[in-house]
N, C-alpha and C positions, 0 to 999 in steps of 0.2 A: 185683300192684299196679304200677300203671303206674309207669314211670322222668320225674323231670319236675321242675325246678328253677326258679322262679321271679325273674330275675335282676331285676325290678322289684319285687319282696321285698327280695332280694339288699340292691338300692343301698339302701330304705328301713332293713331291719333290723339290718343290718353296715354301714353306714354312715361317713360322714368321721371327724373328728378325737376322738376320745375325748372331748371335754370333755362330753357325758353326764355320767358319773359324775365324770371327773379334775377337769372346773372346781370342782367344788363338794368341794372338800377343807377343812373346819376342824381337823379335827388329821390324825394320821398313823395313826392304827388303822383298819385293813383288815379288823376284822371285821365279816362282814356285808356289806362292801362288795367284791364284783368287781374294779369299779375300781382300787381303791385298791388290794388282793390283786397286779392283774397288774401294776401301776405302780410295787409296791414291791419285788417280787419279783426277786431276782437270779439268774439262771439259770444253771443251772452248765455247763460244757463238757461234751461228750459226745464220744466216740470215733464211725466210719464206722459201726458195729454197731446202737449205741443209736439212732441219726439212722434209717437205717432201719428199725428194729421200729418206731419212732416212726412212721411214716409209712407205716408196713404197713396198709393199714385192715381186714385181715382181725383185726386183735389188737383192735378196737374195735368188741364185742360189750355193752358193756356201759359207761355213760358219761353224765355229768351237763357237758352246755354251755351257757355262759352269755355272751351275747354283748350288747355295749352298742355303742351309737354314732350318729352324727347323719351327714344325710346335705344339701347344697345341691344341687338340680337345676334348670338353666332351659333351658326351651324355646324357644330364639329363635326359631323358625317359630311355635309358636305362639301367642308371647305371654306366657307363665306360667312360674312358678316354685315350686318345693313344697322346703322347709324340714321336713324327718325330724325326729327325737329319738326313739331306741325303747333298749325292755330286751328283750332276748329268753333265755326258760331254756327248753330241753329238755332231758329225759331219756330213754335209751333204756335200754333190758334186754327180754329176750327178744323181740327182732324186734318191741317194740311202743314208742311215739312218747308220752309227753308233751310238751307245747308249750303254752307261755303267754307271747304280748304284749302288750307297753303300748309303746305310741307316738303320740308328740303331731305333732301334724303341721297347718301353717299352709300358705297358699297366697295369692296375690299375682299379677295379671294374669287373663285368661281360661282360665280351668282347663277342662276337659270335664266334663260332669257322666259320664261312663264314668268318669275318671280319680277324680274325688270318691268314687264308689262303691266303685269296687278299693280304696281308702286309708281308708276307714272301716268297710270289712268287717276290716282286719287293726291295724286302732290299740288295739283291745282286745278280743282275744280268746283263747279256752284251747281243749285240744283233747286226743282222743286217739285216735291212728291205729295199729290192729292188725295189722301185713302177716300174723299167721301165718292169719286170720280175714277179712281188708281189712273189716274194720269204722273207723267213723270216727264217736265221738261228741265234741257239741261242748256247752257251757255257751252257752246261750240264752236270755236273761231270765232269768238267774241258776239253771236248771234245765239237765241233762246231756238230750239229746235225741241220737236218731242222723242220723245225714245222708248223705249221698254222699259218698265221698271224691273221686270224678273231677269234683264241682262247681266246684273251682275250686284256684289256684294255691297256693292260700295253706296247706292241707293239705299240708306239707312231715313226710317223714318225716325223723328226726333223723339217720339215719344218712346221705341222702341229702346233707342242708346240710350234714356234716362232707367227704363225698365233693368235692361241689362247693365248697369254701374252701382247707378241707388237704388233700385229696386233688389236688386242680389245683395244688400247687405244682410238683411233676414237669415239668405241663406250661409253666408259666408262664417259672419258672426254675430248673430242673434240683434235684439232691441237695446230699449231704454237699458236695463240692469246687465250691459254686458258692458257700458261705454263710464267714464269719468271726466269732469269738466280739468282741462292743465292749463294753469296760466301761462306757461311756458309758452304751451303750444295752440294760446287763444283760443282752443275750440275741446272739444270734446276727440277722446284716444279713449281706443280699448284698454280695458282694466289687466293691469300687470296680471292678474292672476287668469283671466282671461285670455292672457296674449301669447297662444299656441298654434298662430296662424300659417306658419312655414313659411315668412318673409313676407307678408304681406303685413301694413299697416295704412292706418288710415288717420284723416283728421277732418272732424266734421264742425261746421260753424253755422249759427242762426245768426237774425237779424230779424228785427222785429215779430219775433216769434216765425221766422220762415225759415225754411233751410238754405244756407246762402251760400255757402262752401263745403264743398266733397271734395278729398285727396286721399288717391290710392298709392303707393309706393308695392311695389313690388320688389324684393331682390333675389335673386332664385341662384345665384352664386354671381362672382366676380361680373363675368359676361353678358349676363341676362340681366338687364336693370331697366323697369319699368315703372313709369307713374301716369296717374291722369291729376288735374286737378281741375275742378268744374265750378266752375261762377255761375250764380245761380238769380233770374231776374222772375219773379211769377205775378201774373200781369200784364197789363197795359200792351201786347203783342197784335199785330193783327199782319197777317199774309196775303200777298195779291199776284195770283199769277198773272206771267209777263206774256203780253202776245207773243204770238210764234210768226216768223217772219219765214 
């Protein structure tokens, strides 16, 4: 199965400021709600040891991710501007991919009709991608049908978008001794003196010694504002594809 990451996925499905799910808070119970789960959640300090197995991605064999967020993009060359809101859940176990989004997504100015097309193939769709097999069936007019999986970007394998989000922090900015525990911000922030990222910030959370919570915020000036934030289940997953009819 080919290696391949969609980072115009990326901005729409991981997306800017949480308020997805965080705006719309009428009480304070988190069940059921992600959102609200990672938002409330206080993260506990971990030792060099834990930070690492954490970020080992060999130990994340098996694992349910749930990622929300809103994304503003505008194209000053061409005119146009495209407004995200998505949910995205995968699950992996055994080397095979569930995936289902929902995302709403508005537009303003001269869009491309290419760019209308990529954005309405993945605003609502489900899927399952088998690397032990590279099978890929996808819910089509509300029926499981098989497809190509090299057809297009949006066929993200689960393990792949954890690769490319948490796995790229190494590279972004560094491990254990570049991050600091803020009760503020319940989880662990890059260290002031570290934080020369060009708009990019993060807030990372364990739980029982796991890593539970990833948030990316991006802000690249007024227009461009992106975040992801990923709730994190490692575990108890199992996938079963669906006859094809």
């Amino acid at each position: 199965m080919k290696k391949r990451f969609a980072t115009t996925l990326a901005s729409v499905l991981l997306a800017s400021v949480m308020c997805v799910g965080f705006a719309a808070c009428g009480d304070d119970s988190a069940e059921g709600d992600p959102a609200k789960e990672a938002e409330n959640l206080v993260g506990e300090e971990v030792n060099k040891a834990t930070w690492d197995a954490a970020f080992d991605l060999e130990n994340y064999t098996n694992f349910k991710m749930e990622t929300i967020g809103n994304s503003t993009m505008v194209d000053s060359a061409g005119g146009y501007e495209i407004v995200a809101e998505g949910i995205t859940t995968y699950i992996y176990a055994d080397q095979t991919t569930y995936g289902k989004y929902k995302c709403d997504i508005s537009y303003s100015g001269n869009v491309p009709d290419e760019v209308k097309d990529f954005y309405s193939k993945i605003s609502n769709m489900e899927y399952y991608l088998d690397e032990k097999e590279n099978k890929c069936i996808e819910k089509i007019d509300g029926s499981w049908a098989a497809v190509d999986e090299n057809s297009g970007d949006h066929y993200v394998s689960a393990f792949e978008f954890l690769d490319e989000t948490v796995g790229a922090l190494k590279y972004t900015v560094g491990g254990y001794d570049k991050f600091e525990y803020s009760a503020a911000a319940k989880g662990y922030v890059v260290k002031t003196s570290e934080n020369d990222l060009q708009g990019l910030s993060y807030v990372i959370k364990f739980k029982d010694g796991k890593l539970k919570v990833f948030t990316i915020n991006s802000e690249l000036d007024e227009t461009n504002k992106r975040s992801a934030m990923i709730l994190l289940t490692c575990g108890g997953q199992s996938v079963t594809l669906p006859e094809i009819v």
